[in-house]
N, C-alpha and C positions, 0 to 999 in steps of 0.2 A: 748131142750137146744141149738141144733145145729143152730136151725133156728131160734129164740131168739139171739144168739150171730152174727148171721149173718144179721140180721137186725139192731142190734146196730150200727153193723161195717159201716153197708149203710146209717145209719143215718147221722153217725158221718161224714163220707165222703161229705155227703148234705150239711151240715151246714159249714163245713170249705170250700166249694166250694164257697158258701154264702156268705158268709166272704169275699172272697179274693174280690168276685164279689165287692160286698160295697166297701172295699177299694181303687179298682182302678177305680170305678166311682167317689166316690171320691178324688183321687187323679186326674184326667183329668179336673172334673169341677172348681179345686182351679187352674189346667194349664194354663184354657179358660179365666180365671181372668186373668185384665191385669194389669199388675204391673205398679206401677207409675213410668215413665222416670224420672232418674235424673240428671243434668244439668252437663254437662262437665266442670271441673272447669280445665281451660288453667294456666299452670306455667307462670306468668310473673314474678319470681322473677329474672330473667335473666335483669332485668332492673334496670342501674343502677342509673336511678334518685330516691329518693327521692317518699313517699308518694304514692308507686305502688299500695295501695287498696284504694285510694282516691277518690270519687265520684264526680271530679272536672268536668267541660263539655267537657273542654278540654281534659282531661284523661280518660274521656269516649270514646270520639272522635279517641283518641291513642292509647287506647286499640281494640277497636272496629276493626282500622285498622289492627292491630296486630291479631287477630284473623284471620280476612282475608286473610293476607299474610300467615298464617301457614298452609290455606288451599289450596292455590294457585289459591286464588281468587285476580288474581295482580290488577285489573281494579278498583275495589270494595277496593282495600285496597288504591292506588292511591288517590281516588277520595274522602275518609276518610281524607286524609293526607295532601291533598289540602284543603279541608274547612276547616279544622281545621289553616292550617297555614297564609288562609285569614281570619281568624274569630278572631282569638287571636291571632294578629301580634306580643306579648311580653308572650306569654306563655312557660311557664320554659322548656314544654315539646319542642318546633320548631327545637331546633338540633338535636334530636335525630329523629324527623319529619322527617327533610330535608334526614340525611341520609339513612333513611325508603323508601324515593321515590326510592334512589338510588339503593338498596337493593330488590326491587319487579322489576326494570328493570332487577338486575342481576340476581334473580331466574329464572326469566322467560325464560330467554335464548333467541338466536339467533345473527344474525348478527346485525341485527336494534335494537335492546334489546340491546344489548351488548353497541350501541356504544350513545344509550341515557343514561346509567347508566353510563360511561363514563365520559359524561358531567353531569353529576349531581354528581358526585363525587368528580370531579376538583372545581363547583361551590361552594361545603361544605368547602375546603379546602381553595381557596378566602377568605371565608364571615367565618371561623373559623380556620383560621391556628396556632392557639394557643390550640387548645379544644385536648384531647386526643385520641378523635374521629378522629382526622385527619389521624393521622397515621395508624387508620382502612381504611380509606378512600382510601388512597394512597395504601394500601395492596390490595382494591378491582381492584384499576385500574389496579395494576400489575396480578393480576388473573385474569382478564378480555383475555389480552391476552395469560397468559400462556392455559387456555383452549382451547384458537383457535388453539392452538402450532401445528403443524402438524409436519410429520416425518422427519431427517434428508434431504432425498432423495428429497422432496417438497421445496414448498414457504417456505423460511426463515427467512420471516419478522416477523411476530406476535413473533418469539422466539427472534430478537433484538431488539420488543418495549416490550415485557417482560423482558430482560436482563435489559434495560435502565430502566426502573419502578423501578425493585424490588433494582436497586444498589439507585434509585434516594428514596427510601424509609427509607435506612439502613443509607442515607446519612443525611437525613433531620430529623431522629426523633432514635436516635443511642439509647434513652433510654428506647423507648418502649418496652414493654413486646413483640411483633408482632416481635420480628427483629430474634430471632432463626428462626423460621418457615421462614423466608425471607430470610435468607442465604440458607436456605435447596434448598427454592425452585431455587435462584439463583444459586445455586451449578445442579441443574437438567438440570435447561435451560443451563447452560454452555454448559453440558454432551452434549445435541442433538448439540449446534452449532461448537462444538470441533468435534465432529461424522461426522457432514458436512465436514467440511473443510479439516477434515485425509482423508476421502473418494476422495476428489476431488483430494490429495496431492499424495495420493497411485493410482488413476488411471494416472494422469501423468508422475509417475514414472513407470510406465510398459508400457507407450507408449514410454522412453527414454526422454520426456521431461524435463531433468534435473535442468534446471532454475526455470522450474514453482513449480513442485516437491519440492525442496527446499525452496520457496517462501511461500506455502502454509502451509508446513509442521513446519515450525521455527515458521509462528505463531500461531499453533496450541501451540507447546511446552513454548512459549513465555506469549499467554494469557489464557491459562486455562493451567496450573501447573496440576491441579488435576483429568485430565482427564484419565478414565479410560484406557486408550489406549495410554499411552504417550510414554511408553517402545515401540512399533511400531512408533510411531512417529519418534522417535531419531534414531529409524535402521533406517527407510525412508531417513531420511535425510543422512546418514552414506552412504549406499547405494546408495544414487546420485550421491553424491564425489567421491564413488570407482567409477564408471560411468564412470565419466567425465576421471580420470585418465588413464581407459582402453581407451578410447576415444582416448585419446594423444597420448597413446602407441598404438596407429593404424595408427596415420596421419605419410602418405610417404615423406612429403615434408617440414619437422620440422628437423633441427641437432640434432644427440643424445643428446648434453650437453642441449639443449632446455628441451629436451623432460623428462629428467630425474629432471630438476630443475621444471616443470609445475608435473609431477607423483609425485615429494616429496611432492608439496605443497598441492595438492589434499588430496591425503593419510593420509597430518597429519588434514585433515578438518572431513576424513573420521572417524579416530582415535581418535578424540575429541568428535565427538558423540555418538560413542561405549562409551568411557567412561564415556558420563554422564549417560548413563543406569544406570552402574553398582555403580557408587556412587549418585545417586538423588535418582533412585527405585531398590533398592537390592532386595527387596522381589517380584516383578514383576514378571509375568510367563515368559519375553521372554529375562532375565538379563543374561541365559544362552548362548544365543543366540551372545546375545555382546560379552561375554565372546572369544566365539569360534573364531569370526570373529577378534580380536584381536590379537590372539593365530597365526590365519593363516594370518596376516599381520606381524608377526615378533615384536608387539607392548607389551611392560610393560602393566599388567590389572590392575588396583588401585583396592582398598582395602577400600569397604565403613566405613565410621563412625557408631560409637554404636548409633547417636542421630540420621543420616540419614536410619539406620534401623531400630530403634522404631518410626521412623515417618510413616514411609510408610507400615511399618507391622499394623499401625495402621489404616492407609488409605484402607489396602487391606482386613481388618477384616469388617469393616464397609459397605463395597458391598454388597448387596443381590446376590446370586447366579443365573445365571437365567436359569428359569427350562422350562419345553417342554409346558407348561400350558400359559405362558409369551411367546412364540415363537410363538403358536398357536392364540394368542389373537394378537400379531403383526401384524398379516395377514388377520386381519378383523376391526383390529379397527383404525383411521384414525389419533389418537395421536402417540406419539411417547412412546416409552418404556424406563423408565428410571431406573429401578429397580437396574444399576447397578452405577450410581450415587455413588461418596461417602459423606457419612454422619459426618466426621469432617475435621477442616479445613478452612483456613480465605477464599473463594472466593477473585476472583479478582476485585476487586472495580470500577477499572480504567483503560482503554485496551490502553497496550503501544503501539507504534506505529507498525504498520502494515508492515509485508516483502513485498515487491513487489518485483515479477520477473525482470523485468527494472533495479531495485538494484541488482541484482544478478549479471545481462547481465554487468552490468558496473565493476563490482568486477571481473568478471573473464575478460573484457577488459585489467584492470590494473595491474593483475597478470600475463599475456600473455606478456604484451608491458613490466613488470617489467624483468621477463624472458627472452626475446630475448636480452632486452639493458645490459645486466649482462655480466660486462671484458670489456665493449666497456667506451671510453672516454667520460665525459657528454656534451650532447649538448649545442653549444651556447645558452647563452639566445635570446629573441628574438628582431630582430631590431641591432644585431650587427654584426659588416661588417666581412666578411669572408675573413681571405688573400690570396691573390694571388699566382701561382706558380712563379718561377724565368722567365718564358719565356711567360707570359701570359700579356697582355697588362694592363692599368693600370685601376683601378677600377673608376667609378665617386662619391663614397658613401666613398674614403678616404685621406687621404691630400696628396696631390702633396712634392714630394720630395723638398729639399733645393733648391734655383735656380741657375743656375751659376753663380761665382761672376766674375767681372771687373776690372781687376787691369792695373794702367799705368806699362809698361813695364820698367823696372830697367835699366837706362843707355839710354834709348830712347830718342825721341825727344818731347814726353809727347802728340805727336798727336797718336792717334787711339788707339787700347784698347786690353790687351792680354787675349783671351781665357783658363779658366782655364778648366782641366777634373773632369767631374761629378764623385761623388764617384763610386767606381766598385764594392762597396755592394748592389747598386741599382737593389732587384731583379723587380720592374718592366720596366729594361731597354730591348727596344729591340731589341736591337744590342750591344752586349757586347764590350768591350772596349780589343783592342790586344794590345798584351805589357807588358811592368810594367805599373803598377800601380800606379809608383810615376811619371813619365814619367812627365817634364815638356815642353811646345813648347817653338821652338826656338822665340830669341825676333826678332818682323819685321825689315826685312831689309828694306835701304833709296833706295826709288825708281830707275832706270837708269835713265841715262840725253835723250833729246829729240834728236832725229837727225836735223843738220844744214837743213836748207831748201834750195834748190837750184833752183834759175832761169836757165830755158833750152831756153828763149829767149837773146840773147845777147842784150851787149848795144850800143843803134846808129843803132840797125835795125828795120825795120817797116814788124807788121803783112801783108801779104802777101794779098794784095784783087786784082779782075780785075777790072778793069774800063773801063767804055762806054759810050760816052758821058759824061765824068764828075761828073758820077753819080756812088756812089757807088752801086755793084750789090749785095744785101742780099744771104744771101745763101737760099736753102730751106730747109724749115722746113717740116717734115714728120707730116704731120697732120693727119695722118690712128691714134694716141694714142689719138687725140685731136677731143672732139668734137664737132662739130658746126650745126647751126639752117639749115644749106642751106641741109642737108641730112636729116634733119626729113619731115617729110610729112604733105603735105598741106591739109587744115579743111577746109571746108564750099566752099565761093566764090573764096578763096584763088587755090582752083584747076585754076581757067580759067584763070588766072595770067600767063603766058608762061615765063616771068622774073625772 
């Protein structure tokens, strides 16, 4: 019985062995069977023409591209989208063609990529600036460059032909669904070019350049409001003014009353930007900071408003936090980090005008010159004659005094004429007048009479001559004053002449 029941058991063992064996040969050879492939059917309900299962040539042609493009076959999908748009020049499908081309440039990527999709995006917008496609269009151009965007610290162009784009997009098409997503990313690109510009503002001010400093930094504050970092911005600027103020109170060659009237005006330049910390961004990390600096300037600290701190509590919830995973990816990747970007909020549309240091220079010119001329008398205007002191000769830039007048003399004989005296207020006389004042000259006296004339020859006697021979004898005349030809000297032939 033992070996009867021992045999069943090995039977039994055989056949289910048997079994399994059939089964998994059978199961391998239904494996080896190949199953028939079935055909990828591609979503294009993403399309929003009309007629997407349509067997038209042209929408074979469209589709066919469209396939291609999703495999990143750009050349193949290109060259789909071109025959089709020379073959059926009025095919319903050609816009949404045209922007296909543009669209397999921008997948593709690169810099030549980038800036033929470029132009083929502009060209949709020409030849359909009415179609709702435009405003896609105009979206890719501004992503074109915010991908190139590199970091604060780099080239800063591509991030202000992305700024220009994305404002030139929100500007031109304000009801398209695309314009959230377009502030966003215009609120990012601010981020990186506000980041520039505080960095450039914050190293000038640690080298003491306090003109540039402030130049830089007013317009950070001025054109992006929403910049993560604005609360440093406004100490920045704070902090220059105290600057400049210590500055003054070190120059040895300024008057105290100078130097206290240029510290006051500083101080309160300084103390206006502490306080817009603490009433623009209450909730900011560094509002305490204003606070302090306030405090130790002797200054009143205001007290923000209920709607200026649900604004900004709202600005500083909407930051992503940034964590060691984002600091680490900084440092390998060649974009910039915007994570901390805020997410509500109008962007600035339109950049007011720009600080420049020059303006600065010239401000604190007219604060200096306002300062020193303070008590002092205001300058003539210009071009007007300066007057004279009493002892100083007379100027030629002002009228000559009254002239003296002429009068016949009272009781005279009406010949000749009495000199009157110049007034003695005359301070450009230079020789003052002694005496009174009213002092009048005597009137001219009548000449004396002539002396009688007298002959010293009597009459009936005769001038005294000799005579000789009958002849009167001349006297001589001294001819040494007189000069005559017989003492000049003889010329030429005139020598041999002995006569």
């Amino acid at each position: 019985m033992n070996r009867l029941s021992t045999l069943s058991k090995l039977c039994l063992k055989i056949v289910a062995v048997a079994l399994v064996a059939l089964v998994l040969a059978g199961v391998s050879a239904e494996a080896k069977e190949k199953q028939p492939k079935k055909k990828k059917n591609y979503d294009l309900s993403a399309n929003p023409l009309k007629d997407v299962n349509s067997k038209q040539p042209d929408k074979e042609l469209f589709d066919k591209a469209m396939i291609a493009l999703k495999k990143g076959r750009f050349d193949v999908a290109r060259l789909d989208l071109q025959t089709m748009l020379n073959t059926y020049p009025e095919s319903e499908y050609r816009m949404r063609a045209k922007l296909a081309v543009g669209d397999s440039w921008f997948k593709e990527g690169g810099t030549a990529a980038f800036t033929q999709a470029e132009a083929e995006y502009k060209d949709f917008i020409t030849f359909f600036p009415d179609a709702p496609e435009a405003a896609e269009a105009q979206m890719k151009v501004a992503d074109i460059y915010y991908q190139q965007m590199e970091k604060p610290d780099r080239d800063h162009l591509n991030a202000e032909e992305a700024e220009a784009e994305y404002r030139k997009m929100i500007n031109m098409f304000p009801d398209s669904t695309l314009v959230p997503r377009a502030k966003q990313k215009l609120r990012e690109t601010q981020e990186v070019l506000a980041e520039r510009e505080s960095s450039i503002g914050m190293y000038y001010e640690s080298r003491e350049n306090f003109n540039a400093a402030i130049a830089r930094l007013q317009t950070v504050v001025d054109t992006y409001p929403l910049y993560s970092k604005s609360d440093q911005a406004l100490l920045g600027i704070g902090d220059s003014y105290a600057g400049e103020a210590h500055n003054i109170q070190m120059q040895a060659n300024l008057p105290g009353a100078v130097k206290e009237r240029l510290r006051s005006i500083y101080q309160d330049k300084a103390a206006a930007a502490y306080a817009k910390v603490i009433t623009r961004y209450p909730m900011a990390p560094h509002v305490e900071d204003a606070r302090d600096r306030l405090v130790a300037m002797n200054r009143p600290v205001p007290e923000p408003t209920q709607d200026a701190v649900a604004e900004n509590d709202a600005e500083e919830r909407s930051r992503q936090p940034l964590h060691f995973t984002d600091k680490t990816l900084d440092l390998i990747k060649h974009s910039p980090t915007v994570v901390e970007a805020v997410h509500v909020g109008e962007p600035t549309l339109d950049d007011p005008k720009r600080t420049l240091a020059p303006d600065i220079t010239k401000e604190n010119i007219a604060i200096f010159a306002a300062a020193i001329n303070t008590g002092k008398p205001a300058p003539s205007p210009i071009g007007a004659p300066t007057p004279t002191g009493p002892n100083e000769p007379p100027r030629s830039d002002q009228p000559s005094t009254a002239p003296l007048q002429l009068e016949a003399p009272a009781g005279g004989t009406g010949v000749g004429a009495q000199i009157l005296s110049a007034p003695a207020t005359d301070p450009n006389a230079v020789v003052k007048a002694v005496g009174p004042s009213n002092a009048v000259l005597p009137p001219a006296e009548k000449p004396a009479e002539a002396p009688i004339q007298v002959n010293e020859v009597k009459p009936g006697s005769a001038p005294t001559t000799s005579v000789i021979g009958d002849k009167t004898k001349k006297p001589k005349v001294d001819s040494s004053d007189e000069s005559s030809s017989k003492k000049k000297k003889k010329k030429g032939l005139a020598k041999l002449n002995p006569f």
